[in-house]
C-alpha positions as CSV (number, residue, x, y, z in Angstrom):
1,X,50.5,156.9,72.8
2,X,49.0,153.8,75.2
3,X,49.5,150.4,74.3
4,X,46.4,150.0,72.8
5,X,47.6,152.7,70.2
6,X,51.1,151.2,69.7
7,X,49.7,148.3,69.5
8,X,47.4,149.5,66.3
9,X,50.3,150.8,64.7
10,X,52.4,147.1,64.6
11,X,49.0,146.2,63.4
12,X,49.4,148.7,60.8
13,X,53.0,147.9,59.7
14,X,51.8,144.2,59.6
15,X,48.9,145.0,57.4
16,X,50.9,147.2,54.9
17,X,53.7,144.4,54.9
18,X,50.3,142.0,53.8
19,X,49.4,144.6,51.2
20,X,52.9,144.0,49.7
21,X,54.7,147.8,50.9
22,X,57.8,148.2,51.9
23,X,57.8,148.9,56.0
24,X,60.2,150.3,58.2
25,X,59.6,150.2,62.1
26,X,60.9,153.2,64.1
27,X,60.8,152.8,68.0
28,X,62.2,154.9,71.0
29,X,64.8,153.3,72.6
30,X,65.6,155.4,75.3
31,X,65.0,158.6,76.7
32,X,67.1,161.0,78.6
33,X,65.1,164.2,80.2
34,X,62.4,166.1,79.0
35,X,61.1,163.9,76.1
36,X,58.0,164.3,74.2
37,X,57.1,160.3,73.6
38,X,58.6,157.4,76.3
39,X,60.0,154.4,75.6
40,X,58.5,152.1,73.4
41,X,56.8,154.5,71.1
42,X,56.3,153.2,67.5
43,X,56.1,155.0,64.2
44,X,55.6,152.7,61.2
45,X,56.8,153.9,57.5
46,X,56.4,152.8,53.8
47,X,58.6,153.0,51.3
48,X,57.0,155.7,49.8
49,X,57.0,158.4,53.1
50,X,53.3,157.2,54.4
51,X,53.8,157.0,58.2
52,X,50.9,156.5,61.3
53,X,52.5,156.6,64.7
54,X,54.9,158.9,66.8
55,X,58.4,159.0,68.1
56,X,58.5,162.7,69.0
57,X,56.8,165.0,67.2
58,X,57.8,168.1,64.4
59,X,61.2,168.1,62.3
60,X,62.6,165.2,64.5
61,X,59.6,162.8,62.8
62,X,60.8,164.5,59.3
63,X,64.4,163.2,60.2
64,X,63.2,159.8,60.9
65,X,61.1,158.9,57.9
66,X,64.1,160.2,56.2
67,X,66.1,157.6,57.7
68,X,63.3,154.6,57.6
69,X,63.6,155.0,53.6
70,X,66.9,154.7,53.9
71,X,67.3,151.4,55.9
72,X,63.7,149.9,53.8
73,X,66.3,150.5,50.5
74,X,69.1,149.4,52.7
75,X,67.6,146.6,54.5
76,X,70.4,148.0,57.7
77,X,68.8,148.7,60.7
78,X,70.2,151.9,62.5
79,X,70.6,153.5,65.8
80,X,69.3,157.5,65.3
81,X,69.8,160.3,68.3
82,X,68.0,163.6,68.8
83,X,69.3,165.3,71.7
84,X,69.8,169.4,72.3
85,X,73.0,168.6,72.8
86,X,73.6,168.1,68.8
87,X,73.6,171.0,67.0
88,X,71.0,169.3,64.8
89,X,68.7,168.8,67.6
90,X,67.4,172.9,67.0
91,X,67.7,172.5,63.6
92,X,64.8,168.6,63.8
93,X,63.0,170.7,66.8
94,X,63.8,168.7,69.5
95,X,64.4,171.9,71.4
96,X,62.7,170.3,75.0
97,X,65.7,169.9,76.6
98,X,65.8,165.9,76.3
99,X,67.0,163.6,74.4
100,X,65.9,160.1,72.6
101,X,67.2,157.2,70.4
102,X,65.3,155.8,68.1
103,X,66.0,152.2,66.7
104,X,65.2,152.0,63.1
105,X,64.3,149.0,61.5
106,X,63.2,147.1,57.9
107,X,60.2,144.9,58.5
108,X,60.0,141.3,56.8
């Protein structure tokens, strides 16, 4: 994703926060490896699973609008890591070797 992307998809979490949804704001943290988006890469949810944006790609993106409804019901931001290290990491696809954390956050 280059800025110019990222920077539609804040535009995108700011427009569906206008149009009275709920919003979470996933975005990678860090990155360790072989990882399939860098730093900084943003993936905007609603409260009802709508999404625009990546973090990594496949099952690990399922994972993490799991987690985004969790902390828009929550309002608790959360720290989430995909590594192939985890066992979970071959069961969310992140099977590249690499790992990332992704920092989950409600939008106001």
């Amino acid at each position: 994703m280059n800025e110019a992307e990222g920077d539609d998809v804040l535009a995108i979490a700011q427009g569906w926060r206008s149009e009275g949804r709920e919003v979470a704001l996933a975005t990678v943290v860090e990155t360790w490896g072989s990882a399939p988006r860098p730093v900084g890469s943003h993936l905007v949810i609603d409260g009802e699973g709508n999404f625009m944006g990546s973090v990594s790609g496949g099952c690990v993106e399922g994972a993490v609008i799991a987690e985004a409804i969790d902390v828009i019901g929550t309002g608790q931001p959360k720290t989430l890591s995909f590594g192939v290290a985890d066992e979970t990491a071959w069961e969310v696809g992140l099977s590249c070797g690499g790992r990332i954390s992704v920092y989950v956050e409600p939008v106001s």
